[in-house]
N, C-alpha and C positions, 0 to 999 in steps of 0.2 A: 119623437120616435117612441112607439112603445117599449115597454121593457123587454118582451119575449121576441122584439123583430131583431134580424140576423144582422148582425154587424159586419157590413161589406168593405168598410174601411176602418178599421181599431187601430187604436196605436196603444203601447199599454206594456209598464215597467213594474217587475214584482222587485223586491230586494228586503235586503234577511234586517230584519229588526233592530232597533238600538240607535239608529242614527236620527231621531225624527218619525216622523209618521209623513213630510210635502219636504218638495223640492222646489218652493216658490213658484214664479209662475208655470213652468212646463210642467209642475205635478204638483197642484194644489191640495190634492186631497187623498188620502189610502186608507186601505183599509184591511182587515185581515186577510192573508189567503191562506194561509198555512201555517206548521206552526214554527214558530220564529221570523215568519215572513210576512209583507202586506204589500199590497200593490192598489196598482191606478190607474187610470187613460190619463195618457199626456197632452197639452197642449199647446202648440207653436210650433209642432214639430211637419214640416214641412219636405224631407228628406231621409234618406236612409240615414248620409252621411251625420244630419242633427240628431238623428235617433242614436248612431252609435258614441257621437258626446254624450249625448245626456246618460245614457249610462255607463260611461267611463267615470262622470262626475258624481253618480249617487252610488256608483261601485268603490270610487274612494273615500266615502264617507260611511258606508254600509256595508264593507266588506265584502260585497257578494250582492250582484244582482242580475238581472235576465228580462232585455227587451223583448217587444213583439211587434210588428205591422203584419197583420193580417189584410188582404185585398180577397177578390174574388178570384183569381189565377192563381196565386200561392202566398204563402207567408215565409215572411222574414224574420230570424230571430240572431240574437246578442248573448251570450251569456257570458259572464265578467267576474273575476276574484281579484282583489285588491293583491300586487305585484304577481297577477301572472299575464299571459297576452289573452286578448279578449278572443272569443270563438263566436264566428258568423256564423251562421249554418240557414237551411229553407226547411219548411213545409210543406205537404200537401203538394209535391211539383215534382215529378221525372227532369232534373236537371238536363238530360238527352233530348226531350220534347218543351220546353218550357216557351212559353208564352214572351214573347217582344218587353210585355211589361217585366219579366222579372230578371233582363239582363244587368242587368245593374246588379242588382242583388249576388246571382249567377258569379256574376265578377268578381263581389264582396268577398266570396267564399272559395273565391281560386279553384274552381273546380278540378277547372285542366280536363286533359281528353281521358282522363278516365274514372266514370263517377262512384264505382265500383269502390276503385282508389279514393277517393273522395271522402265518402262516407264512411271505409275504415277508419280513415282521420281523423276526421270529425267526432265519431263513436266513442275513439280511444281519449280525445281530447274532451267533451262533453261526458264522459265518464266521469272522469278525473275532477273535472267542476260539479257535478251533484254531488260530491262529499259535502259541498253548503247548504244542500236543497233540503227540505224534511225526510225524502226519501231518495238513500244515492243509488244508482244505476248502473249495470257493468255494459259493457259495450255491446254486445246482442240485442240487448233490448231497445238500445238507443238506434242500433241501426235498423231495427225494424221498425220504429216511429220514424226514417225517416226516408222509410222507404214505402211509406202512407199515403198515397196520392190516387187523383183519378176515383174516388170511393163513397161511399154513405159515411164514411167514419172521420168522425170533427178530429182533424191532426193533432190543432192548437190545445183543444178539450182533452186528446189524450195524452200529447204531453206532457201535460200539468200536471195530470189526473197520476202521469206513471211518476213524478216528481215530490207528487205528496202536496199537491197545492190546486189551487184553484183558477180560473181564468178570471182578472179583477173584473167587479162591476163598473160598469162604468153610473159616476152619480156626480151631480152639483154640488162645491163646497157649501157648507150653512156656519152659523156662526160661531156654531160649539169647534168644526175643523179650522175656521179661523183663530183661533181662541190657542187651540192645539198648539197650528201652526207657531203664533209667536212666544209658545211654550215652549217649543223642541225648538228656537231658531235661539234661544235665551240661554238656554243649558247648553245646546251646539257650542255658543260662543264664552260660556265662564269654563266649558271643558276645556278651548282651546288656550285661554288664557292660563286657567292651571296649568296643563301639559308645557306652556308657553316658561311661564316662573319657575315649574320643578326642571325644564330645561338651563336655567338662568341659574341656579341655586345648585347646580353638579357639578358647573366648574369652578 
């Protein structure tokens, strides 16, 4: 696939810096997107439902992170902060008209019969979580991204763009992100063993 063709199926997890740069095999490789953040395309991830694990599980390690599945009907997104409840929300989709494909999703996000309603929610809850993003957002703004649909204007792109980050590249691990990876998986593992000892040594 070339680099500039449109990505009609992406899957793809940004999350805030310090914990690693991969999440083994489902995110082998990231890269900067913003500042204090980097992200990736996932692989193996076959559902909404494994999409919203995997970033519960780099949200606990990273304090702070924000899935994506974009399709050609609309997109799906996650946004996650370590001890609060994770926030579903869509793009790019008039939850009132939406597409067979994105009942699922639709579900995720508990719309209920009124999307009006919906999206204050959502607004006020996705507010309050860009305090981790490079750039936080007050609710206006967020409800008018997600009320972007039907249009010339890339939702997922301006998303990002209103967040202060980027939409990740998608690219093949090489041997220097291998190298990384068992670099951050090393230090991952002597931080939890300190954390683990000065646990042992309090009481």
């Amino acid at each position: 696939m070339a680099d500039d063709a449109p990505m009609t199926d992406a899957r793809w997890v940004s999350f805030r810096e310090g914990a690693g740069t991969s999440f083994g095999a489902a995110l082998p490789v990231s890269l900067p997107v913003g500042r204090g953040w980097r992200g990736g395309y996932v692989r193996g991830i076959e559902s909404i439902e494994a999409l919203d694990a995997l970033v519960l599980q780099i949200t606990d390690r990273a304090g702070a992170s924000l899935g994506m599945w974009q399709t050609d009907g609309f997109s799906y997104g996650i946004a996650a902060a370590r001890g609060d409840v994770a926030i579903p929300f869509v793009l790019d989709v008039d939850p009132s008209y939406a597409p067979d494909a994105a009942a699922e999703a639709i579900a995720r996000c508990q719309v209920g019969s009124s999307v009006a309603g919906w999206r204050q929610h959502a607004a006020q809850a996705l507010s309050a979580w860009s305090v981790h993003a490079p750039t936080s957002l007050d609710p206006l703004e967020i409800d008018a991204a997600l009320q972007i649909a039907g249009s010339d204007i890339d939702a997922v792109e301006t998303w990002c763009r209103m967040l202060g980050m980027a939409v990740p590249v998608p690219r093949e691990p090489d041997a220097d992100d291998e190298a990384a990876q068992v670099r951050a998986a090393l230090t991952f593992a002597a931080e939890r063993r300190r954390l683990r000892r000065s646990a042992e040594t309090s009481w």
